[in-house]
PAZA-52125 format. One line per 10 residues: number of its first residue (from 0); their letters; for each residue x, y, z of C-alpha. Coordinates in steps of 0.25 Angstrom, whole numbers. Example, Ala and Ser with C-alpha at 12.3 -4.5 7.8 and 13.67 -1.06 7.14 Angstrom:
# PAZA-52125
0 = as = 49 -18 31  55 -4 29
***
This chain:
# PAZA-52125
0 = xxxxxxxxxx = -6 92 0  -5 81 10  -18 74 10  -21 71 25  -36 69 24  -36 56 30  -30 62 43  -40 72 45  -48 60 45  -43 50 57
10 = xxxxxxxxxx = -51 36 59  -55 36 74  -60 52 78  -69 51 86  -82 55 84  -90 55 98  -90 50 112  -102 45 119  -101 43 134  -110 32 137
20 = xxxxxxxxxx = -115 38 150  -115 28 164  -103 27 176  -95 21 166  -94 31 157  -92 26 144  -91 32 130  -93 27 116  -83 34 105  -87 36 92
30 = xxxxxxxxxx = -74 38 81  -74 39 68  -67 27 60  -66 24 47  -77 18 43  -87 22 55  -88 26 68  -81 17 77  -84 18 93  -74 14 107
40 = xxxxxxxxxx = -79 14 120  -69 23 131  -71 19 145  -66 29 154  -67 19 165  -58 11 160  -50 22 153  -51 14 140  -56 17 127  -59 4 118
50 = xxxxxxxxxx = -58 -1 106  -67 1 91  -82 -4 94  -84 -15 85  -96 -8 78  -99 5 72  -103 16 83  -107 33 77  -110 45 84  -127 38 89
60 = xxxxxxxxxx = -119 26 95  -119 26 112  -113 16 121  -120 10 135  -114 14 147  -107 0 150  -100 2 137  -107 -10 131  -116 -6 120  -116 4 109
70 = xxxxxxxxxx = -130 10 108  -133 15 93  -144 16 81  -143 5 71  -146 14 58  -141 6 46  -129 12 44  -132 27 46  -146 30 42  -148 36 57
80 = xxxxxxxxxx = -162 27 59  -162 14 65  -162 7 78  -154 6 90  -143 -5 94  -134 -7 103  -121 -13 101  -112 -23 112  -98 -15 111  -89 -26 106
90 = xxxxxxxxxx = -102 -28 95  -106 -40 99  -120 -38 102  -130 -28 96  -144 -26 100  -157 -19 93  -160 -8 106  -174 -7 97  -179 -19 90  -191 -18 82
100 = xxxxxxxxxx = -190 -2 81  -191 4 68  -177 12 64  -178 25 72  -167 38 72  -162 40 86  -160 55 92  -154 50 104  -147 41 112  -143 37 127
110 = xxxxxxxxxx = -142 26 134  -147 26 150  -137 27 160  -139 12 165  -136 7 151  -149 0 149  -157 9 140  -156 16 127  -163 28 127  -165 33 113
120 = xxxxxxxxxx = -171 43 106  -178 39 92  -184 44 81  -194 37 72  -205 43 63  -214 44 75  -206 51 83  -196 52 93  -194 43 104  -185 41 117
130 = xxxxxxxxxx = -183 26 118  -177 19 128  -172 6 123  -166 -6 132  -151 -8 130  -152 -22 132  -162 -27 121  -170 -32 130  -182 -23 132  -190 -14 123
140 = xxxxxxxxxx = -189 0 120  -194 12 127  -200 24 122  -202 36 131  -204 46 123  -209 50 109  -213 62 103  -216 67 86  -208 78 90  -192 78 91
150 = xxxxxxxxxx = -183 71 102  -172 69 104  -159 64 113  -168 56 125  -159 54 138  -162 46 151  -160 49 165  -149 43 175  -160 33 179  -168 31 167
160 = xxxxxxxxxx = -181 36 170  -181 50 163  -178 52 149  -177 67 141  -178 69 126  -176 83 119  -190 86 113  -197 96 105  -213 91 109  -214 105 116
170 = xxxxxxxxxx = -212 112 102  -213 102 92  -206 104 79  -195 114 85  -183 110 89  -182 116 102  -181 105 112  -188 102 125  -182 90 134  -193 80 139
180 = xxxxxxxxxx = -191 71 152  -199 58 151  -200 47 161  -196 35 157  -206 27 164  -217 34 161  -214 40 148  -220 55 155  -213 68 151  -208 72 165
190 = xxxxxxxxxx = -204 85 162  -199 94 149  -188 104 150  -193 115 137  -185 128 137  -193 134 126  -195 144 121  -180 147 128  -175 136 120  -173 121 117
200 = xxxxxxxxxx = -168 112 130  -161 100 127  -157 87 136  -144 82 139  -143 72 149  -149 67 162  -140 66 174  -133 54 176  -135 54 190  -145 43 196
210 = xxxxxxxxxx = -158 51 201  -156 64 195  -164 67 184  -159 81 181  -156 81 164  -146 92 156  -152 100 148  -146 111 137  -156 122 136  -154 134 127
220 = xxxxxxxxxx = -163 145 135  -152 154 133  -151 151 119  -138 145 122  -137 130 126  -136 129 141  -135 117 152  -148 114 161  -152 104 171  -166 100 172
230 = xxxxxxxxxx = -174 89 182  -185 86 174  -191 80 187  -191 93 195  -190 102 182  -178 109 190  -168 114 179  -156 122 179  -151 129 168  -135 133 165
240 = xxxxxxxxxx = -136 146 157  -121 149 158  -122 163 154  -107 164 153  -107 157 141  -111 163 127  -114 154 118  -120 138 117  -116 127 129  -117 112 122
250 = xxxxxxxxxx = -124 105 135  -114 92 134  -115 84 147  -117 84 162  -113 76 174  -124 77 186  -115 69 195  -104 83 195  -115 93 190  -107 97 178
260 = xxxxxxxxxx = -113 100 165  -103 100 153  -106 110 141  -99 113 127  -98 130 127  -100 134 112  -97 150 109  -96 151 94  -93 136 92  -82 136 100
270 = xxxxxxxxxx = -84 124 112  -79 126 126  -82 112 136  -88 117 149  -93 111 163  -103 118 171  -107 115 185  -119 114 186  -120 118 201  -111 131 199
280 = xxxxxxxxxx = -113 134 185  -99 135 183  -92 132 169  -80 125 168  -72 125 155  -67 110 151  -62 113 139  -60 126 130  -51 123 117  -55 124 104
290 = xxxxxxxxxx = -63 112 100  -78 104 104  -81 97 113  -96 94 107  -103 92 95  -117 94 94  -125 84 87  -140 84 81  -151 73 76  -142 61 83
300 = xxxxxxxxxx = -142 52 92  -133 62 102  -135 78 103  -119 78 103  -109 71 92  -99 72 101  -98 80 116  -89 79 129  -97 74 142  -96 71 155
310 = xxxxxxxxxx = -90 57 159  -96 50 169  -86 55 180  -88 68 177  -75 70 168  -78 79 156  -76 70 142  -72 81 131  -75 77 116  -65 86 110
320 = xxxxxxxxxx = -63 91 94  -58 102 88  -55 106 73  -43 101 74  -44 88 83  -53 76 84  -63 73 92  -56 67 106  -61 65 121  -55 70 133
330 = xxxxxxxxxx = -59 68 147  -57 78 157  -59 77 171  -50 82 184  -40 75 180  -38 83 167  -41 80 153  -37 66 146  -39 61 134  -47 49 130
340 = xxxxxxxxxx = -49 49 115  -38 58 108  -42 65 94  -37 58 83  -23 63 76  -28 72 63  -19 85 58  -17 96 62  -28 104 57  -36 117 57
350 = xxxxxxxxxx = -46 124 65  -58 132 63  -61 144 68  -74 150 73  -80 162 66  -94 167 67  -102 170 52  -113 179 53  -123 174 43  -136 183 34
360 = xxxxxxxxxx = -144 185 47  -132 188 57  -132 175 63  -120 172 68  -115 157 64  -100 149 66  -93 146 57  -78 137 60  -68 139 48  -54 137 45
370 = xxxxxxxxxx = -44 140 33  -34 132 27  -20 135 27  -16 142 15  -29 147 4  -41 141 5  -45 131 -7  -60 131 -4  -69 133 8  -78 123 14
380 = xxxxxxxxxx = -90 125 24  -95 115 32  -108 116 37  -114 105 51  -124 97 48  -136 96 59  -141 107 57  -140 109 73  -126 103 72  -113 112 74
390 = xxxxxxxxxx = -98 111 70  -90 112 82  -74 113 83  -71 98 79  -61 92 70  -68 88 57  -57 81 48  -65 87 33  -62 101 38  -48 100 42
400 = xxxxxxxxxx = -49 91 28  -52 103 20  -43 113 26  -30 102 24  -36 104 10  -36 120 8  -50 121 11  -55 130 22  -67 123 30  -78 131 39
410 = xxxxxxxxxx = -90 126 47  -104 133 48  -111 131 61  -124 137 53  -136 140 59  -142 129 64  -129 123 73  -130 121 86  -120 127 98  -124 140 95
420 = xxxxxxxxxx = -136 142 102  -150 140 98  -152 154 87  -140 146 79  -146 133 82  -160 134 78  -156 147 67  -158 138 55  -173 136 60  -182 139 47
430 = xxxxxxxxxx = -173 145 38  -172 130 30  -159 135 27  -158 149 28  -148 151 38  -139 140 36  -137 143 22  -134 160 26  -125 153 36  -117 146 27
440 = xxxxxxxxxx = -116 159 17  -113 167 29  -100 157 33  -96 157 18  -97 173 17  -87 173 31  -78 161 25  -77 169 13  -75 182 20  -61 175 23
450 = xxxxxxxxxx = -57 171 7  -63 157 9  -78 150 4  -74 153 -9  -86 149 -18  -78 143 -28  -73 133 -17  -80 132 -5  -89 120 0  -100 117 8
460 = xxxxxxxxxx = -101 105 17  -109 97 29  -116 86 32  -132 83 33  -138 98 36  -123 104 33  -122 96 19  -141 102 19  -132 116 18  -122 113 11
470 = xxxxxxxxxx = -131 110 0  -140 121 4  -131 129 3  -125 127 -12  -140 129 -16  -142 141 -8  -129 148 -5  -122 143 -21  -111 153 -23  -105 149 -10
480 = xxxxxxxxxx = -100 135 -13  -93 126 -23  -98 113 -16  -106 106 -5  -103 92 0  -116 89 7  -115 77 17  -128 70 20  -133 83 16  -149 86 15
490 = xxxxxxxxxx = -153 91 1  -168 88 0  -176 89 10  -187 87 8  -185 76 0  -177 70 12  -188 74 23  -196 59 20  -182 50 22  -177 60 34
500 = xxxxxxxxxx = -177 49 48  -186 54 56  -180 62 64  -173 70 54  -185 74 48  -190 78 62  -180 87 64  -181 93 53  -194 96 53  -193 104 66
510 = xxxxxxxxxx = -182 112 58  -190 114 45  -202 117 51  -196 130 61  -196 144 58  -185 153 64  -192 155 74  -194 138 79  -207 140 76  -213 128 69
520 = xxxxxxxxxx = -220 125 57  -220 113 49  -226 120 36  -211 125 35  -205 111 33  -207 110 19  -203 124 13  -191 122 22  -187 109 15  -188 117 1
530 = xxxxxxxxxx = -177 127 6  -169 116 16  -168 108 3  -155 110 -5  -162 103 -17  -169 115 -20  -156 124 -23  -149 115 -31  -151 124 -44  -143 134 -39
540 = xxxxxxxxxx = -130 126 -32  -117 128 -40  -110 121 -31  -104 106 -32  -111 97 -21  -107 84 -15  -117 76 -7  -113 66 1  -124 59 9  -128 46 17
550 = xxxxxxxxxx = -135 33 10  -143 30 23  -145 45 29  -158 47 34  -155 62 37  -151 66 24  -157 55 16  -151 51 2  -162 54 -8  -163 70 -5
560 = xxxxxxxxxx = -148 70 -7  -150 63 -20  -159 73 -26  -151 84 -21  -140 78 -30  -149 75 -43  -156 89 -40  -143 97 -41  -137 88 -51  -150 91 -60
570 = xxxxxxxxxx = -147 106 -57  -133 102 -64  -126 104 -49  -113 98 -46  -116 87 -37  -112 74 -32  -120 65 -21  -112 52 -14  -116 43 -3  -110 35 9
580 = xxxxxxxxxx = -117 24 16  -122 28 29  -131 38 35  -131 53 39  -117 52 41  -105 46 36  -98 37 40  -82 35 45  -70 43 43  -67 39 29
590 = xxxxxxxxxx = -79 43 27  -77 56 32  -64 58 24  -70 52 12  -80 63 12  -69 74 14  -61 69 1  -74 67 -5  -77 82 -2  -63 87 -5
600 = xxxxxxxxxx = -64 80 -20  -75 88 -23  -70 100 -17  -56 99 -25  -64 95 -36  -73 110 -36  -59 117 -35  -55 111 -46  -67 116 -55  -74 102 -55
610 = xxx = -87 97 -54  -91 86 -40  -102 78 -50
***
């Protein structure tokens, strides 16, 4: 067999695209290179795209409107706490945006439309804050807001003197978010849009017109993600309930100046780009072809990895993957459709397919899949890490990877992803476990309905709460697999809840502390913990494991995994734990290949009767 891994694995895909906001319309591009994430800035101005920044930029980095400066958290190589910088574009200045702060994790990040402020959202051991910081150095710091309870993703009005923050003050402890209004000046709420009990209400941006106030909102009254517009000045709100749609609509963007709100339509996983008018409510399709065009994010800087939006013209700017194609951008206005950053060459590979797994309760859950050519050599299930992430129909170079190899590959959207509505979304709430782990049998009783997931040769994977589960679920479900490769994976937790940052362990105990039914009690967290924890099965996993797990991660922090490793090893377990130096994630597309031939060594190594350790 050829071996062609390294041309699933191209330096240069590109990871994100961050439009900078203002008339000129800037965007920051974050691709992979070999080492680290590199960034270019693309002008459409211009109509140029220019060369590799001269300093490392990742997925929290933001450039200013004027293209001059990169905006990011300074967190010692990874560890996800620190402080904010910003950096000149051809690296020749760099400035502390927070001197004399203690390092803090930031839940949000946006830059006012003028250019002149940072408006961060930040996370100590007090609390959460909204902090507007001076992009010049010159003046102090800001806070406008602060609260022991969770917020998150702070945005600023056209003309500075409003600021939202998602917020769960008016129910503390469940994640079901409100959206508080401050003003600036005066640091007084002006007014709170709370859809409960219907449902959480999220913001996503103000207008960018000068003297309208109005703010996007995705509400979930229905259940479903839906668009809204709301004035917290007068409290006159509209909502889109598109009842011609079944399913989830990703609220994206919106550009006041044309009255068009751009969405992400997701029916079983399956991604349709939309536009809606806000003054007709009608829908138009900008884009239908297998693929995504938004990936959701969770506890970062941005509520999105990745998402098409609304140039400052009003052209829509599509983020485009597909199992089988890289991450590119496309813009598409009157004119038609052009290409600005083409997907890089790979092979030609394989897609999955969408199948719906009906798991012990009747839940229905997705799962995407594909078979190798010829007979399956082994199976291996990947499952997201969050846990309200979601895989979307992108390309991911270790899965076409393993199917070169013989293997066939699958993705569990368990419950607990998001896109699916909010039942899915919050189904994982007090279980500690329980329904992931019958998700996961439920998608390997269906894989092996169709002569694959072999015991003898089928592999559990994911990073963070995936690599939690995939450890899980060797403990609890041990007949299924032969191996697990946990990455940055939790395996004690409460041994890691004292080194968790603080805004980890705040989440967490939202999620710990809920019964099915969101009602909240913290006397659950610690029983909960006891069954999270995958220390506590490791008598009865038969299974080889591979940890792989990050020297500075504040997430997952390094000693938990380490007594996970001895624990099982004491158990007389197969099990082998390695380190890369950075934080939750690693780093660089050799980094990401190295993993997979790492990963496939071990998997060859089970088929050929041996022992990881």
């Amino acid at each position: 067999m050829t071996d062609q891994t390294s041309a699933w694995f191209p330096p240069g895909m590109l990871l994100t695209a961050r439009p900078a906001g203002g008339p000129g319309g800037r965007v920051l591009l974050v691709e992979d290179g070999k080492e680290h994430a590199e960034g270019r800035v693309w002008d459409p101005a211009a109509g140029t795209v220019g060369p590799v920044l001269p300093f490392p930029v990742g997925f929290g980095s933001l450039l200013t409107p004027d293209g001059q400066w990169v905006v990011a958290l300074d967190d010692d190589g990874g560890s996800e706490v620190g402080t904010l910088v910003a950096t000149r574009v051809d690296g020749g200045e760099r400035r502390a945006l927070t001197p004399g702060w203690s390092p803090y994790v930031l839940r949000g990040l946006e830059i006012s439309p003028d250019g002149r402020t940072v408006v961060g959202t930040l996370v100590d051991d007090e609390a959460h804050h909204v902090v507007l910081v001076p992009l010049d150095g010159e003046g102090e710091p800001t806070e406008v807001f602060s609260s022991p309870e969770e917020a998150w993703f702070a945005h600023v009005s056209a003309d500075g003197t409003l600021v939202s923050v998602d917020t769960i003050e008016h129910n503390p402890g469940v994640r079901r978010a409100a959206v508080t209004v401050v003003d600036v000046a005066t640091r007084a709420v002006v007014a709170v849009a709370n859809d409960l009990p219907d449902g959480p209400v999220r913001a996503v941006r103000f207008s960018t017109e000068p003297g309208d106030d109005r703010l996007l909102l995705a509400t979930e009254r229905t259940g479903f993600a839906r668009p809204a517009i709301w004035d917290p000045r007068t409290g006159e709100r509209v909502d889109f309930d598109l009842p011609e749609l079944d399913g989830e609509t990703l609220v994206l963007d919106w550009h006041p100046a044309s009255g068009r709100i751009l969405l992400v339509h997701v029916d079983h996983g399956k991604h349709r780009l939309l536009v809606l008018d806000e003054s007709t409510r009608e829908l138009e399709v900008v884009r239908d072809r297998p693929g995504a065009y938004a990936e959701p994010d969770v506890a970062a800087e941005f509520p999105y990895y990745w998402k098409s939006f609304f140039a400052a013209d009003g052209a829509v700017v599509v983020l485009a993957s597909g199992w089988t194609t890289p991450l590119h951008v496309l813009r598409v206005d009157a004119a038609g459709e052009h290409v600005v950053v083409p997907p890089v060459p790979v092979p030609a590979g394989r897609r999955l397919e969408s199948a719906t797994v009906t798991s012990a309760d009747g839940t229905g859950v997705q799962l995407w899949w594909a078979a190798p050519a010829g007979e399956a050599r082994g199976t291996v299930l990947d499952i997201h890490g969050g846990p309200n992430l979601v895989t979307v129909d992108q390309y991911r170079p270790e899965l076409q990877a393993w199917l070169e190899r013989g293997f066939a590959v699958a993705s569990l959207n368990y419950r607990g992803s998001v896109s699916f509505g909010r039942a899915i979304r919050e189904g994982f709430w007090g279980g500690a476990g329980d329904r992931e782990i019958e998700d996961v049998a439920a998608a390997v009783g269906w894989l092996r309905g169709r002569g694959l997931a072999d015991p003898a040769s089928t592999f559990i994977t994911g990073p963070s709460y995936g690599g939690h589960l995939s450890l899980l679920s060797v403990g609890r479900l041990p007949d299924l697999f032969a191996g697990a490769f946990a990455v940055v994976a939790m395996a004690d937790w409460a041994a890691a809840w004292p080194e968790m940052n603080a805004a980890i362990r705040k989440s967490w105990s939202s999620f710990l502390s809920m019964d099915p039914s969101g009602a909240f009690d913290p006397a659950r967290v610690e029983p909960a913990l006891v069954r999270f924890s995958a220390i506590n099965y490791v008598d009865d996993v038969r299974a080889s494991v591979w940890l792989f797990q990050g020297a500075r991660d504040t997430r997952t922090p390094p000693e938990q995994a380490r007594r996970y490793a001895e624990a099982l090893r004491q158990a007389g377990g197969d099990v082998v734990i390695e380190w890369f130096d950075a934080g939750h994630e690693p780093t660089g597309i050799a980094g990401a290949e190295a993993e997979f031939r790492r990963q496939l060594e071990l998997a060859e190594l089970t088929l050929a009767g041996g022992r990881w350790s």
